[in-house]
N, C-alpha and C positions, 0 to 999 in steps of 0.2 A: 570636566576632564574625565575619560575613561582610561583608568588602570586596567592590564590584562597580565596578568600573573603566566611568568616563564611557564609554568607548569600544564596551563590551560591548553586544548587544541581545539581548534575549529570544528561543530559537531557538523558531520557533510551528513545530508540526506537524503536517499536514493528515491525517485519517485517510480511506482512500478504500475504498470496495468495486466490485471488478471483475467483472462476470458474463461466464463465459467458455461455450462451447456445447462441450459434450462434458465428460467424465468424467477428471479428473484423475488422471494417474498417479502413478509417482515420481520422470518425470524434471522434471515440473511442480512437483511440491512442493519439491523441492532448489532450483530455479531462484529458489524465492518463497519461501525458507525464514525470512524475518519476515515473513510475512502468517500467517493463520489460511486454513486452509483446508476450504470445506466443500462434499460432491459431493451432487446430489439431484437427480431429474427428469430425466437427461441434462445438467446443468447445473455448472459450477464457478464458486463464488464465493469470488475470494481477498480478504481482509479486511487493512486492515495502514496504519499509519502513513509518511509519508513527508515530508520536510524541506521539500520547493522542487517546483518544475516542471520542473526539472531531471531530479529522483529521479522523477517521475510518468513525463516524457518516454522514462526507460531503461526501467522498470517494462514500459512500453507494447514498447520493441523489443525486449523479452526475449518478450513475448507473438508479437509477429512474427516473431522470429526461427527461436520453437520452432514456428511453424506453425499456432498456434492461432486460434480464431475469435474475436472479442472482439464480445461483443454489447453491454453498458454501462458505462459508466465510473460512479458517483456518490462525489462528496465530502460527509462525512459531515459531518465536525466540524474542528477546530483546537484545539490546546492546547501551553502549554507543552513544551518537550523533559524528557523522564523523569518527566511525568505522563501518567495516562488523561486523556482527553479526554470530556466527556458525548457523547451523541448526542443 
């Protein structure tokens, strides 16, 4: 039997892809190591779920930080916490 406490809300979680301009190394992959990460054309798109706009907003200063280019943000989908999400 699963009790859920009135209190509780559903944690939804937004899945975003990032396209970044240039070729991902290692020290990019370590920084985004719950994304997917895929290199092609000169291009890096990191793939990867995230909680709030919160987790987006650091997401983003870990890209500024490392110095990288950030060419598009898009959000994909939303879904419950510890499910896939459709697209």
């Amino acid at each position: 039997m699963t009790v859920v406490c009135a209190h509780e809300e559903a944690v939804l979680l937004s899945k975003y892809e990032i396209t970044l301009r240039g070729e991902a190394g290692p020290t990019v992959r370590h920084a985004f190591a719950g994304f997917s990460v895929e290199v092609a054309d000169g291009r890096t798109v990191l793939c990867g779920a995230l909680p709030d706009q919160a987790a987006l907003h650091g997401a983003l200063d870990r890209i500024r930080d490392l110095g990288l280019e950030l060419i598009e943000v898009r959000q994909l989908a939303a879904g419950p916490l510890g499910r896939q999400a459709d697209d």
